[in-house]
GUNUTI-15961 format. One record per atom (N, C-alpha, C): chain; residue number from 1; atom name; residue in three letters; x, y, z. Coordinates in steps of 0.2 Angstrom, whole numbers, plus 5000, padded with zeros to 4 digits. Layout:
BEGIN
cadena:num:atomo:residuo:x:y:z
A:NUM:CA:Ala:X:Y:Z .
...
This chain:
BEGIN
cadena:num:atomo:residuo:x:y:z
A:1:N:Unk:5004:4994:5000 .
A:1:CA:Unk:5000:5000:5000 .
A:1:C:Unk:5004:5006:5000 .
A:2:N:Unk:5003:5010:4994 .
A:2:CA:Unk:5007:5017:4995 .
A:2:C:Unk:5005:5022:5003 .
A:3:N:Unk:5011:5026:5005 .
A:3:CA:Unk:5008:5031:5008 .
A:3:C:Unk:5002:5035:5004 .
A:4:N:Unk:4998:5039:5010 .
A:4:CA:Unk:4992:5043:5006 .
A:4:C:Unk:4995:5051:5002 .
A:5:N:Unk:5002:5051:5005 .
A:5:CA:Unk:5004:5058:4999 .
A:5:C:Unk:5004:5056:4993 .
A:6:N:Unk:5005:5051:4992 .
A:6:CA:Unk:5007:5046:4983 .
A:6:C:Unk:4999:5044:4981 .
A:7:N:Unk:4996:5045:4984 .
A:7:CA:Unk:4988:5042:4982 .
A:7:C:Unk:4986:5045:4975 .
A:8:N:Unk:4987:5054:4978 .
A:8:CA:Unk:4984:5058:4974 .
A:8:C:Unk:4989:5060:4967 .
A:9:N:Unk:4989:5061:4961 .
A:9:CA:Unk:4991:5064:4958 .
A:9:C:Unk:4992:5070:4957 .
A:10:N:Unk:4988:5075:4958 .
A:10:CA:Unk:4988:5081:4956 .
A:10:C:Unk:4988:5084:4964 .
A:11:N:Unk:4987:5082:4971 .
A:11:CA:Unk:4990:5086:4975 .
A:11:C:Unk:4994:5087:4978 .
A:12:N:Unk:4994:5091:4981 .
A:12:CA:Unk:5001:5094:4983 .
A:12:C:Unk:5003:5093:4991 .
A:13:N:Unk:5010:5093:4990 .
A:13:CA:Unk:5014:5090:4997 .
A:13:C:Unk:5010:5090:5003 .
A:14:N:Unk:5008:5085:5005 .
A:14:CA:Unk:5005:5089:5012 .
A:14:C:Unk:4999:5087:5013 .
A:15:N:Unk:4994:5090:5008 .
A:15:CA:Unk:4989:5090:5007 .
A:15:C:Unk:4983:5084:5008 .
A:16:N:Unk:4980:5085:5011 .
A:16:CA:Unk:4975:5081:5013 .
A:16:C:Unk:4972:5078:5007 .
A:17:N:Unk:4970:5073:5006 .
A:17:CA:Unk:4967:5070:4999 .
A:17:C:Unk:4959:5072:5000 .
A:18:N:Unk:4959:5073:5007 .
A:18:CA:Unk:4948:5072:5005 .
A:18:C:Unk:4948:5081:5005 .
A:19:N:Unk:4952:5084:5004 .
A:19:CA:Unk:4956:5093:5004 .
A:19:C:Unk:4956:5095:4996 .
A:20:N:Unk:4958:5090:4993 .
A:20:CA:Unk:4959:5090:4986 .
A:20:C:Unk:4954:5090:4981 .
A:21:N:Unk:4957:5092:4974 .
A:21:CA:Unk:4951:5089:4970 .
A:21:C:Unk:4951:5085:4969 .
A:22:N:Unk:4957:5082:4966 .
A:22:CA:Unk:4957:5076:4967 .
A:22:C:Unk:4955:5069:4967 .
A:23:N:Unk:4955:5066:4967 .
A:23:CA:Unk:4954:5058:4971 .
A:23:C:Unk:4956:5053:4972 .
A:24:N:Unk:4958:5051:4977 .
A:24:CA:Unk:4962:5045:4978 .
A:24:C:Unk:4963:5040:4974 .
A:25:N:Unk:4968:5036:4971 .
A:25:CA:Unk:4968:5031:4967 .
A:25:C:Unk:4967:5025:4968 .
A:26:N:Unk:4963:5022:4964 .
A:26:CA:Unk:4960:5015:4966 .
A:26:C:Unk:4964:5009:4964 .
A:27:N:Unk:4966:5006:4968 .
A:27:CA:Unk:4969:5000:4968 .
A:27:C:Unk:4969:4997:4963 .
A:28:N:Unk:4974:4993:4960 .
A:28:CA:Unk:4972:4988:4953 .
A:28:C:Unk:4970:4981:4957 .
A:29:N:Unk:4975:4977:4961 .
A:29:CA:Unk:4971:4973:4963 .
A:29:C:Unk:4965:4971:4966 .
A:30:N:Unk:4958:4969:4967 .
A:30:CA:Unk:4952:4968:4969 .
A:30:C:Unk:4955:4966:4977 .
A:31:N:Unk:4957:4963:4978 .
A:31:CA:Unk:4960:4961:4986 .
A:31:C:Unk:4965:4968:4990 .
A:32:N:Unk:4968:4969:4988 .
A:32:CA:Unk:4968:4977:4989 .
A:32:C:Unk:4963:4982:4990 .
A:33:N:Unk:4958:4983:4984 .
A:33:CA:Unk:4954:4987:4985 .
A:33:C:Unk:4949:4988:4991 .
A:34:N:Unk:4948:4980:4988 .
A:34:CA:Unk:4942:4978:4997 .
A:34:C:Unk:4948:4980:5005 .
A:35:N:Unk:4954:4978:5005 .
A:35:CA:Unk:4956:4980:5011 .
A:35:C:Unk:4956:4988:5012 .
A:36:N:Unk:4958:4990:5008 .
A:36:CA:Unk:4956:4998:5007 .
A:36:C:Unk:4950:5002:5011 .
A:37:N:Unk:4945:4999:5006 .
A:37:CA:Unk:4940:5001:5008 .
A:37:C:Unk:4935:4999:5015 .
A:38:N:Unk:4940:4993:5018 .
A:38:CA:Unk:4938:4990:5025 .
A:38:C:Unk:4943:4996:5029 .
A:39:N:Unk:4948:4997:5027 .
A:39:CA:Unk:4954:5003:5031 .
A:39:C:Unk:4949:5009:5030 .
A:40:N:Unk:4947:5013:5026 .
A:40:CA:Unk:4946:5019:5027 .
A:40:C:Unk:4940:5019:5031 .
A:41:N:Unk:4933:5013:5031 .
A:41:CA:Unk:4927:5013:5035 .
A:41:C:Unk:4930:5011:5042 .
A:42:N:Unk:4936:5008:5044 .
A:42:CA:Unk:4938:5009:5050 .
A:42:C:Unk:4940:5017:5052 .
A:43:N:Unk:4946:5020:5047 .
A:43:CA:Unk:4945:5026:5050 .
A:43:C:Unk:4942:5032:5050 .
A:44:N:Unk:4936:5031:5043 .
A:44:CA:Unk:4930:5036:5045 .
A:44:C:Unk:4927:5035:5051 .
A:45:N:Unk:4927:5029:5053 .
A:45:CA:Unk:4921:5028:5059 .
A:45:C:Unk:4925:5031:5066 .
A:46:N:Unk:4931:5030:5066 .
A:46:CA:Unk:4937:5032:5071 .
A:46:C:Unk:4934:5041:5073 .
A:47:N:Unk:4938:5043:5067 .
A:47:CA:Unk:4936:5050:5068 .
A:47:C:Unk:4929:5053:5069 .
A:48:N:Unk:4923:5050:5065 .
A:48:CA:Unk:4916:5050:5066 .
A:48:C:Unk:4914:5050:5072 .
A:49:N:Unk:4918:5046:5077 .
A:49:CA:Unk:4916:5046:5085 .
A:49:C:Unk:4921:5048:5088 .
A:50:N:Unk:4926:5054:5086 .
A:50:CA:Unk:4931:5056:5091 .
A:50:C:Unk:4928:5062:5094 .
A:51:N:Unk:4924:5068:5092 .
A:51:CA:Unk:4922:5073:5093 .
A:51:C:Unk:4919:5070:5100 .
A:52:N:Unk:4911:5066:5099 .
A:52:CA:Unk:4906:5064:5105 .
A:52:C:Unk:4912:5060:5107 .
A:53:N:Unk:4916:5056:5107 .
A:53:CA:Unk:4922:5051:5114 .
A:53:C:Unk:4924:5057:5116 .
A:54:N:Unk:4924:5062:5115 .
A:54:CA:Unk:4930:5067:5120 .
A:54:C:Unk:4923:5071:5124 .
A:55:N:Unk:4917:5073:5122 .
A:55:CA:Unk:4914:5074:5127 .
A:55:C:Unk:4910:5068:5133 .
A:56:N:Unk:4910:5064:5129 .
A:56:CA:Unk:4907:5058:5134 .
A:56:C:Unk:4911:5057:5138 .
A:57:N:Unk:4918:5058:5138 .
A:57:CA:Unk:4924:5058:5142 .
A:57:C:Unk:4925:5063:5146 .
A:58:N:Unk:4921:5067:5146 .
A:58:CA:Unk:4922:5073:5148 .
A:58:C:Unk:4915:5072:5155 .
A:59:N:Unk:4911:5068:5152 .
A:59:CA:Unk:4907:5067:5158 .
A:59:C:Unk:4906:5060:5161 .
A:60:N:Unk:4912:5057:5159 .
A:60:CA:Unk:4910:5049:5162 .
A:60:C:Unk:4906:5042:5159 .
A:61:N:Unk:4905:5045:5153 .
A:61:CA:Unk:4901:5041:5149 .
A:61:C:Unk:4905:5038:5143 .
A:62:N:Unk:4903:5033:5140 .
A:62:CA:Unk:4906:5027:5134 .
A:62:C:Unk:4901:5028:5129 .
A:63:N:Unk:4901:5026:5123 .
A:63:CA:Unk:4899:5024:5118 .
A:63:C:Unk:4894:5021:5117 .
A:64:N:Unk:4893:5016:5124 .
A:64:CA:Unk:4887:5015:5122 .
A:64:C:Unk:4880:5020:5127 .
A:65:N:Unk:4883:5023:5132 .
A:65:CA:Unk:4879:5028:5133 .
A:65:C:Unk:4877:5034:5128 .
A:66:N:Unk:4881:5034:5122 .
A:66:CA:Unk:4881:5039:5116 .
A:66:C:Unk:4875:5034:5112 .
A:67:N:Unk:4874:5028:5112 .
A:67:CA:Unk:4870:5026:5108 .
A:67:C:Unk:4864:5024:5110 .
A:68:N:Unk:4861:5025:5117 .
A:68:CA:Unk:4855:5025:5120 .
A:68:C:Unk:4853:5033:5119 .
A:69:N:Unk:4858:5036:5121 .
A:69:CA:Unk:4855:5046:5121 .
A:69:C:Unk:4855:5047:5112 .
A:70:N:Unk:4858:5042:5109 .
A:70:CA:Unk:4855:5043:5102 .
A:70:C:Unk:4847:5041:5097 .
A:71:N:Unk:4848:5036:5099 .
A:71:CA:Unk:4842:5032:5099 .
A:71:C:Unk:4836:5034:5102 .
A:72:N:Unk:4834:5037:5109 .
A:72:CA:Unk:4831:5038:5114 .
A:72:C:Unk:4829:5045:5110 .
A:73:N:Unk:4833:5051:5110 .
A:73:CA:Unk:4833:5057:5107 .
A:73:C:Unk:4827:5056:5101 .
A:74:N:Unk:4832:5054:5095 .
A:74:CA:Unk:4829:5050:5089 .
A:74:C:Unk:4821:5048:5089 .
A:75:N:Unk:4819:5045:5095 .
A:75:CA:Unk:4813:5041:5093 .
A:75:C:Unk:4814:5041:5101 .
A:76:N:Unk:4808:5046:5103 .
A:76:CA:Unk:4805:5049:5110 .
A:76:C:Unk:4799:5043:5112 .
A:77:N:Unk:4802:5040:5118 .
A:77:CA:Unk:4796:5035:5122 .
A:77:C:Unk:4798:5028:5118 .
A:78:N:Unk:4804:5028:5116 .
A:78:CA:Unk:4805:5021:5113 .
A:78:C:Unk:4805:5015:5120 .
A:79:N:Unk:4805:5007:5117 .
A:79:CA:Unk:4804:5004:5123 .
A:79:C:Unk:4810:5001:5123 .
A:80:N:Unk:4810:5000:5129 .
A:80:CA:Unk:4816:4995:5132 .
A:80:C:Unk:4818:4988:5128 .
A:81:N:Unk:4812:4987:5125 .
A:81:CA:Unk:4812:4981:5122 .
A:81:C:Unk:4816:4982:5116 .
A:82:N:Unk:4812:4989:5110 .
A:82:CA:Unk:4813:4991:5105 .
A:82:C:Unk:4821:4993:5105 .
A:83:N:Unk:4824:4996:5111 .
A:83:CA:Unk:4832:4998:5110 .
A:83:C:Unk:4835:4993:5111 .
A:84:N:Unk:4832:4987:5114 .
A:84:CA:Unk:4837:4980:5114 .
A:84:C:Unk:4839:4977:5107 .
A:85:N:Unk:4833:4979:5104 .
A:85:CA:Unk:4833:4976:5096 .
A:85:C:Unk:4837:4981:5093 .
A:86:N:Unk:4838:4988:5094 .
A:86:CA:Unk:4843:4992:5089 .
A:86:C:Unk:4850:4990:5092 .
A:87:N:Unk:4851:4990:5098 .
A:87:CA:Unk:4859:4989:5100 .
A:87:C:Unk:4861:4983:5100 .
A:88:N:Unk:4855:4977:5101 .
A:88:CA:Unk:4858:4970:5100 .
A:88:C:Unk:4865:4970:5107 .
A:89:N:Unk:4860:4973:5111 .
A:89:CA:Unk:4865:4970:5117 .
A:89:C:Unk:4862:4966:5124 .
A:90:N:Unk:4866:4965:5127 .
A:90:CA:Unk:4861:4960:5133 .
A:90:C:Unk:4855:4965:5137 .
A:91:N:Unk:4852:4962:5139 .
A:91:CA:Unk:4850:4965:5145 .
A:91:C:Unk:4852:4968:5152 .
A:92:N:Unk:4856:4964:5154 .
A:92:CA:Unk:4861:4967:5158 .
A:92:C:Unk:4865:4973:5156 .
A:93:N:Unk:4868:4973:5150 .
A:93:CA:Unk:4873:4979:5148 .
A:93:C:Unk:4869:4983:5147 .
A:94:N:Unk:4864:4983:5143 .
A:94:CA:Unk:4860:4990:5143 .
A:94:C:Unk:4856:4993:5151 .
A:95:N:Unk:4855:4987:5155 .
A:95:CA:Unk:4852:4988:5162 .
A:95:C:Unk:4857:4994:5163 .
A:96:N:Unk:4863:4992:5164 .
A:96:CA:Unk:4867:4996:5169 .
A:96:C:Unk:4868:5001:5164 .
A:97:N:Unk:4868:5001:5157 .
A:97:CA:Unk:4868:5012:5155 .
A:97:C:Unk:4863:5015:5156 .
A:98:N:Unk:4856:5010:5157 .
A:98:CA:Unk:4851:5016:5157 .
A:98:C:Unk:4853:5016:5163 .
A:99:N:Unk:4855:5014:5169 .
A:99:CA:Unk:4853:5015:5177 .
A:99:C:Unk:4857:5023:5176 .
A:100:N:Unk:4865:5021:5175 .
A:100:CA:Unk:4869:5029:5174 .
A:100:C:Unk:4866:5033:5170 .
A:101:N:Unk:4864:5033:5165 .
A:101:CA:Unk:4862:5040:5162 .
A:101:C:Unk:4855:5042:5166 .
A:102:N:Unk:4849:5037:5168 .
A:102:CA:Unk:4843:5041:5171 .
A:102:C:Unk:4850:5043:5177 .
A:103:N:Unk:4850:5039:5184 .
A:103:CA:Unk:4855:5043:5190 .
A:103:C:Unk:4858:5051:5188 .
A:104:N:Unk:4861:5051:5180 .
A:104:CA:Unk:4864:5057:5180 .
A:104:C:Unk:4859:5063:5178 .
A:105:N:Unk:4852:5061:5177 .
A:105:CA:Unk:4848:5065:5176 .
A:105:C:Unk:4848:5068:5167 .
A:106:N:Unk:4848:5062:5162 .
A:106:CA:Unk:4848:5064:5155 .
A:106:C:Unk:4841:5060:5151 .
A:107:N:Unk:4841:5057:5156 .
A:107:CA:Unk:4835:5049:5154 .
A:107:C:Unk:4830:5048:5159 .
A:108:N:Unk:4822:5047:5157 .
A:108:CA:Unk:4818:5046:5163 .
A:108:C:Unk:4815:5040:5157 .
A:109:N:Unk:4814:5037:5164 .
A:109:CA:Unk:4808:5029:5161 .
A:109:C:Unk:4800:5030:5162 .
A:110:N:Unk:4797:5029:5159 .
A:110:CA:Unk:4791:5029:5161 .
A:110:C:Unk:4787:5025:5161 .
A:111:N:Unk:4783:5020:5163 .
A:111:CA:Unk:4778:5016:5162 .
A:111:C:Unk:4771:5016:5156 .
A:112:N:Unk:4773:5012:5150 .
A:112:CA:Unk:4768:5014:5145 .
A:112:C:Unk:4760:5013:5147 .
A:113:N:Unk:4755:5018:5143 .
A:113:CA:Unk:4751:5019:5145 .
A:113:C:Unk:4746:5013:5143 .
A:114:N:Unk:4744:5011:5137 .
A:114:CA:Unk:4741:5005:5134 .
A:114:C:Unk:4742:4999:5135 .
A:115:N:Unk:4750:5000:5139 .
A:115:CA:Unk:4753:4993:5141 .
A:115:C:Unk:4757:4992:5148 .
A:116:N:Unk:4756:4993:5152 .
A:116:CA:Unk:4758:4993:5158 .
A:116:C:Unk:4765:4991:5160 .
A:117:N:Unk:4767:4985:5156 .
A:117:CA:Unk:4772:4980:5156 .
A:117:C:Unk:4777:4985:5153 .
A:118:N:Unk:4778:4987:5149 .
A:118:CA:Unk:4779:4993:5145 .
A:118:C:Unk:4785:4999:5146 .
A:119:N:Unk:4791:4999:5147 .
A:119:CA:Unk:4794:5004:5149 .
A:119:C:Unk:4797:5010:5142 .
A:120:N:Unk:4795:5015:5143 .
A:120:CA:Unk:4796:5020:5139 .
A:120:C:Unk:4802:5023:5140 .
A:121:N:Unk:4808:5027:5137 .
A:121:CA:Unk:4810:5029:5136 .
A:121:C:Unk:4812:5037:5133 .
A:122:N:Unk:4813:5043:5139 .
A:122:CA:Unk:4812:5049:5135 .
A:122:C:Unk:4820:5053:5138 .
A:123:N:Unk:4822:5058:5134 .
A:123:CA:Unk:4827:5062:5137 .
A:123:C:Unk:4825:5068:5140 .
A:124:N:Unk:4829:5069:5146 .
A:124:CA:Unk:4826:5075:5151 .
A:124:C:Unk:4829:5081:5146 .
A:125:N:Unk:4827:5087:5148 .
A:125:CA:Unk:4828:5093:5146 .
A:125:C:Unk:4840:5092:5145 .
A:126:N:Unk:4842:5089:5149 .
A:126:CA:Unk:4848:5087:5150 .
A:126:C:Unk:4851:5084:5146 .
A:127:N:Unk:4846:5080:5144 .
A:127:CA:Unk:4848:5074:5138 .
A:127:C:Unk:4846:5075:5131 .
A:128:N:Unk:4842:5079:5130 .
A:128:CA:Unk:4842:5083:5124 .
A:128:C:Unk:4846:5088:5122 .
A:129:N:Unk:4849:5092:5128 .
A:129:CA:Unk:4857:5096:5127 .
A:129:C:Unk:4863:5092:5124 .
A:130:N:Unk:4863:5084:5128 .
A:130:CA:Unk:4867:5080:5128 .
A:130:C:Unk:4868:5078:5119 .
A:131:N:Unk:4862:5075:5120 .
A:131:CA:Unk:4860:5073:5111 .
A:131:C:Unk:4863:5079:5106 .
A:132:N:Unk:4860:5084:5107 .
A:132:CA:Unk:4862:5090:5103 .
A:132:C:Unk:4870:5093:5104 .
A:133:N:Unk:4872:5092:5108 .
A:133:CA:Unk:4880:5092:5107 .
A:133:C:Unk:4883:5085:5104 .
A:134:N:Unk:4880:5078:5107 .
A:134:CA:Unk:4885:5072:5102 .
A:134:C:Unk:4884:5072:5095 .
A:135:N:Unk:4877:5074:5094 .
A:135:CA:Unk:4875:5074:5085 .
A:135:C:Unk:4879:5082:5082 .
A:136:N:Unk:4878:5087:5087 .
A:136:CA:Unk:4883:5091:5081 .
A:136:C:Unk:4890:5090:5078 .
A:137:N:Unk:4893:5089:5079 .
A:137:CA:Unk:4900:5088:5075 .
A:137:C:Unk:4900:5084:5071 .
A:138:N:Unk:4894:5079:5074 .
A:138:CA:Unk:4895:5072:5066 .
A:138:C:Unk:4891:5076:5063 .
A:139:N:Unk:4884:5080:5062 .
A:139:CA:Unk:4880:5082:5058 .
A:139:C:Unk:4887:5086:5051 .
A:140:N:Unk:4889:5092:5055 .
A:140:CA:Unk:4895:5094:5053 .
A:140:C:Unk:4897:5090:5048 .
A:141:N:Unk:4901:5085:5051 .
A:141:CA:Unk:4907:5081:5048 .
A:141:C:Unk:4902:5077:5041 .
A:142:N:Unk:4897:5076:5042 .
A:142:CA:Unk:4894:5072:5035 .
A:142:C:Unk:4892:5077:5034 .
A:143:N:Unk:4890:5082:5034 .
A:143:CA:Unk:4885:5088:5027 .
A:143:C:Unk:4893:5088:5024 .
A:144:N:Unk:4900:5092:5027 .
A:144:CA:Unk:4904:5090:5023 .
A:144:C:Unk:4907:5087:5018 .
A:145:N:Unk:4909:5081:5021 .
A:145:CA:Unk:4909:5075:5018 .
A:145:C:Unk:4903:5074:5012 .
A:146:N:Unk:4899:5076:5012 .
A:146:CA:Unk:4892:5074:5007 .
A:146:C:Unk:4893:5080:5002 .
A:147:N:Unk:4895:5086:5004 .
A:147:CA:Unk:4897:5092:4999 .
A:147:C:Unk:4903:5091:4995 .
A:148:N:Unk:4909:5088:5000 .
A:148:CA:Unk:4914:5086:4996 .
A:148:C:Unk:4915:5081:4990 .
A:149:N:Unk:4908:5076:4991 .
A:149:CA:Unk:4908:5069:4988 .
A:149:C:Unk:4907:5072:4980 .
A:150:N:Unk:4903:5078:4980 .
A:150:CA:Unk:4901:5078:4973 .
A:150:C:Unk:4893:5076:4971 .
A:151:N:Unk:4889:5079:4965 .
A:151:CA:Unk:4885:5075:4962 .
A:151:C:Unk:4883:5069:4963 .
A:152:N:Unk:4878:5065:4966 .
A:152:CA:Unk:4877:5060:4965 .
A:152:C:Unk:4883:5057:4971 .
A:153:N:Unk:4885:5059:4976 .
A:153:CA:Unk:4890:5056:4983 .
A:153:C:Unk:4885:5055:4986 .
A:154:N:Unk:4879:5058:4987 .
A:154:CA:Unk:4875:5056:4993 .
A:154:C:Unk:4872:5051:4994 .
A:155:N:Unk:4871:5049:4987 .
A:155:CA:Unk:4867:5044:4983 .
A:155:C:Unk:4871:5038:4985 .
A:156:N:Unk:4876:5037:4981 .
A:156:CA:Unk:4882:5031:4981 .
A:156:C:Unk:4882:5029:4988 .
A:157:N:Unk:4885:5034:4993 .
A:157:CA:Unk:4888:5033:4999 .
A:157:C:Unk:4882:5029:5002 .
A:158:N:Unk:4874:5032:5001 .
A:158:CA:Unk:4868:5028:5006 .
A:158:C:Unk:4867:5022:5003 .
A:159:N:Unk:4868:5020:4999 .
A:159:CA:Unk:4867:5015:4995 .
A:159:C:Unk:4873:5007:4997 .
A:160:N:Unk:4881:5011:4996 .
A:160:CA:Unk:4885:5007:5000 .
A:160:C:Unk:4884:5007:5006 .
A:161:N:Unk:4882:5011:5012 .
A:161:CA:Unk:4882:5011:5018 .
A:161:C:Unk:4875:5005:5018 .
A:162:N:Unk:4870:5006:5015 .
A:162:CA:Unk:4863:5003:5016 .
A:162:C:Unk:4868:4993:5013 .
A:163:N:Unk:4872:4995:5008 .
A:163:CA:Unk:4871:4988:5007 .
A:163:C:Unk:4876:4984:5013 .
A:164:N:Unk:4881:4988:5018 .
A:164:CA:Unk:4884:4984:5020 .
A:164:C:Unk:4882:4980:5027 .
A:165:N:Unk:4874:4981:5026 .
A:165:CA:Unk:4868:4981:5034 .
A:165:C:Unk:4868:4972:5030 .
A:166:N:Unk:4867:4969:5034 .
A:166:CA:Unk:4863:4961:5031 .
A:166:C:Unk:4859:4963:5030 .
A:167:N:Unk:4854:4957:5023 .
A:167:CA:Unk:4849:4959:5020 .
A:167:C:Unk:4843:4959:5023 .
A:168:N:Unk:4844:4954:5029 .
A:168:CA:Unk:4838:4953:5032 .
A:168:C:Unk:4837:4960:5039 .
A:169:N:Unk:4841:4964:5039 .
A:169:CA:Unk:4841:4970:5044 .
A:169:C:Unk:4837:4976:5041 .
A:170:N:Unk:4840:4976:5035 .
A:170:CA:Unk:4838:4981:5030 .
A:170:C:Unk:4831:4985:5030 .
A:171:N:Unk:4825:4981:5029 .
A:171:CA:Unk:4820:4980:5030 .
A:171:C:Unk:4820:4986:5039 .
A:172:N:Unk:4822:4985:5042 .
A:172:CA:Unk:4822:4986:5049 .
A:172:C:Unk:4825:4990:5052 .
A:173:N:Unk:4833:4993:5048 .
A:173:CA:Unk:4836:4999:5050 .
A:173:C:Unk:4832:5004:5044 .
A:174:N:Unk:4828:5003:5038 .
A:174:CA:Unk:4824:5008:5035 .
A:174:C:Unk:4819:5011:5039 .
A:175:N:Unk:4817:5005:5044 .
A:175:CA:Unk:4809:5010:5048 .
A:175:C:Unk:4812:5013:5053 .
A:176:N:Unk:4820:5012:5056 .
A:176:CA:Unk:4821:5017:5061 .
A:176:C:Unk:4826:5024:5060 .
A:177:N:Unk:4828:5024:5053 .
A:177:CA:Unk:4830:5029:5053 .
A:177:C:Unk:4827:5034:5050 .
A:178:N:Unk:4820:5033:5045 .
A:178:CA:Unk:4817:5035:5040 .
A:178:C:Unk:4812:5039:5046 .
A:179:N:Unk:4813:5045:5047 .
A:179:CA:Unk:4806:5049:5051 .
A:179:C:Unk:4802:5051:5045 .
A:180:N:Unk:4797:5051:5044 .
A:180:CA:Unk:4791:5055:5040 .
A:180:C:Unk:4789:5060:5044 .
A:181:N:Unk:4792:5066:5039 .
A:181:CA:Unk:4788:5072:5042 .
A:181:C:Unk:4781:5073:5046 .
């Protein structure tokens, strides 16, 4: 694998490739290509959560309390059950973030109204501060990214990111990310 200054052809020393007009040059081997392309979704995701890791570290929180106050924000009154199915983690692990996030006052539960059994999920005035600080620097980072991409980037990128969900998920990350106005 060349370094990333030899990527570009036409930029100049130094210079950042996603900076450039440029575009990075795509590997001839297909075995290459695919490692590439596994290295660069490892280091966009890197950066994509280093903004919220420094402020979650800032308040004693991890990643996956970034991804309940995202969720939660996202889709106000969601259930306990409902956020088990988007994070795919045990019940114990998510037991112990909701307990620290409601304890620090970002999350309240509530008991659903049609279904008793039923725990709801809302964020306090606190946790909607919270949310609104971790989603700004990505919102940022990807309108960027998406202006950068060019014509038709926004399209390709949803499309690669939507294909690399299993097929049988797909159907089910479309209803949780897709709000109707």
């Amino acid at each position: 694998m060349q370094p990333p200054g030899k990527r570009l052809e036409s930029a100049e020393k130094g210079a950042s490739p996603l900076a450039s007009v440029a575009r990075p040059r795509v590997p001839t081997s297909e075995e290459e290509r695919l490692i590439e392309a596994i290295e660069l979704l490892f280091f966009s995701y890197r950066d994509f959560t280093s903004d919220p890791d420094t402020i979650l570290e800032e308040i004693g929180f991890g990643r996956a309390h970034h991804r309940v106050v995202h969720f939660v924000g996202r889709n106000p009154g969601i259930t306990v059950a409902s956020l088990l199915d988007i994070l795919r983690i045990t019940k114990q692990s998510l037991a112990r973030v909701l307990r620290e996030v409601i304890e620090r006052g970002y999350l309240v539960q509530q008991t659903g109204e049609k279904d008793r059994r039923q725990r709801r999920l809302y964020l306090t005035e606190a946790g909607a501060e919270l949310w609104e600080r971790l989603v700004a620097p990505q919102r940022e980072r990807v309108r960027e990214a998406l202006a950068a991409s060019g014509p038709g980037g926004e399209t390709a990128w949803r499309e690669v990111m939507f294909s690399l969900l299993d097929e049988a998920q797909r159907p089910d990350v479309e209803k949780i990310i897709i709000k109707e106005p």
